[in-house]
Each structure stands twice: as C-alpha cells, then as structure tokens.
C-alpha positions in Angstrom: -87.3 73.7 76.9 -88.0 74.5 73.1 -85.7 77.3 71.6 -88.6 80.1 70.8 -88.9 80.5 67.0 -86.8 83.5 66.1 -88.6 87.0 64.3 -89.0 87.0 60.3 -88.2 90.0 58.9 -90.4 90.3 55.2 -88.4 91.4 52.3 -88.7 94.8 51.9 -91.9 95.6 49.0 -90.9 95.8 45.1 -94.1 96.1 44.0 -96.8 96.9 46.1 -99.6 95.5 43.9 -98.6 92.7 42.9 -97.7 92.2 46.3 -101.9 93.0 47.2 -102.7 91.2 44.4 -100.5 87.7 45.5 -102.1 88.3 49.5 -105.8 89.1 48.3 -106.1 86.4 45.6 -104.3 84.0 48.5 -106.8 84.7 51.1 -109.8 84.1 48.7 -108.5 81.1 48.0 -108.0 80.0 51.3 -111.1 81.3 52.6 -113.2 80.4 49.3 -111.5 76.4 49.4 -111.7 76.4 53.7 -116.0 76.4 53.4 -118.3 77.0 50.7 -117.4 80.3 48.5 -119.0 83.2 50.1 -119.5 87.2 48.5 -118.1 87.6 52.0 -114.9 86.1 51.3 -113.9 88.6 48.5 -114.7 91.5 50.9 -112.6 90.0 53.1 -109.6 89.2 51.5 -109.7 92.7 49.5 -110.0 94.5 53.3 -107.2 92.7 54.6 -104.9 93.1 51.6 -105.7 96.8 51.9 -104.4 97.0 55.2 -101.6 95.0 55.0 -100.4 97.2 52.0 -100.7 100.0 54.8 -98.2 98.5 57.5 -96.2 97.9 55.3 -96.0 101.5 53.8 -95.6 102.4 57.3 -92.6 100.0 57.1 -93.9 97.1 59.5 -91.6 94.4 58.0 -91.8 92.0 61.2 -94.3 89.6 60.2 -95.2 88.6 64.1 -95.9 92.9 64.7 -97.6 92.6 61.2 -99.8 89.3 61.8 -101.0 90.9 65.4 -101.3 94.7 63.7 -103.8 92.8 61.2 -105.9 91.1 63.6 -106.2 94.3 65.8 -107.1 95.8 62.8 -109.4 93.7 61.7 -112.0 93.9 64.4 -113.5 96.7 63.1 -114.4 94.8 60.0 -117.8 92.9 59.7 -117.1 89.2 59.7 -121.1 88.5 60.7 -121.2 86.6 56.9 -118.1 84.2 57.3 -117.2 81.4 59.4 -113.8 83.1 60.0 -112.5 85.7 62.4 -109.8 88.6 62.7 -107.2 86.3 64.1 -107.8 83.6 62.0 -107.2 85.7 58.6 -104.2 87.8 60.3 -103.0 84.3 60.9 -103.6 83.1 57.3 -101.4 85.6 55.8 -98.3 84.4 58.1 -99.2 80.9 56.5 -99.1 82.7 53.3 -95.8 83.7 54.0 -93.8 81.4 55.5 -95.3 79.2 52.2 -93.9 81.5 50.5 -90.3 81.7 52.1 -90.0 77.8 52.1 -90.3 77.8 55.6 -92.8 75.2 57.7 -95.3 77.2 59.6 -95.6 74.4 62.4 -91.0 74.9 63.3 -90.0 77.7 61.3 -87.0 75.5 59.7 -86.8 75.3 55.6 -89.4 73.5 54.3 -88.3 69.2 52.7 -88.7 71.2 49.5 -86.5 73.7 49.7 -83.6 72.9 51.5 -80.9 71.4 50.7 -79.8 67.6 50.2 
C-alpha cells in the first residue's frame, strides 16, 4: 500500500497582494490558456483570489483544508459562462502551489528541477 501524501503547510503570507495578485493572474492564465479566453474567466479568477486572501487571513495555512474550503466556497459563485467548476479551480490553485514549492503535484516529492543532484 502507498504511503498517503503527507499535509503542506503554506508559508505563512508576506504580502497579501502580491500574494492575490500571483493566484488571480495564475488562474486567468490557466483558465484563459485551458479553452478559449472568456470575460468569465477574469470574474473567476478575481472571486477566487478574493477568497483565498480570506482563509488565509483567518489563518487556513493547510493547503488540503484550504483547497476543500475554496471549492465549498465556490458553489455559491456563477460558473454558468465557463467550462470549469468549483472543484476544478479549488484544485488549480493546489497546482499553483505545489508549482510553486518545487513539488510534483502527481507524488508530492521535489520536483527533477529542484532537487538536488
């Protein structure tokens, strides 16, 4: 049996906007590159950022609570115009992270590119 993947803890924020800024503009992206670039997509990304910024004010620092938090958040928001969903966003910005940490979203081991040789 596989060893489950252990709980990431997120550094704790320096900066919360440029922190917003990095997630929204990283969720455009992805959305925006994923399909055809939709008005939807900016909505999106700017309405997940924004509550991301709140868990983590209200110091959710696991990113497994924060991913789930985000996609029981994000049912209340209108995703009629995209070809996404709640879960697949909340899901996004763990990719987003664990890119960011180095770490391979498929084992949660160091990434080739950052470990060392």
């Amino acid at each position: 049996m596989a060893d489950p993947i252990p709980s990431l803890t997120l550094p704790g924020p320096d900066d919360l906007e440029t922190e917003r800024t990095w997630l929204q503009s990283g969720l455009q992206d992805w959305l925006d590159g994923e399909y055809l670039p939709e008005p939807a997509n900016a909505t999106i990304a700017s309405q997940t950022a924004r509550l991301y910024i709140r868990h983590r004010l209200e110091g959710e620092n696991d990113l497994g609570s924060l991913v789930v938090a985000l996609a029981e958040d994000l049912q209340g928001e209108d995703f009629s115009q995209s070809f996404y969903g709640p879960f697949a966003v909340a899901n996004q910005v763990a990719a987003l992270w664990l890119d960011r940490l180095g770490i391979e979203p498929c084992c949660g081991r160091p990434s080739p590119s950052t470990s060392s040789t």
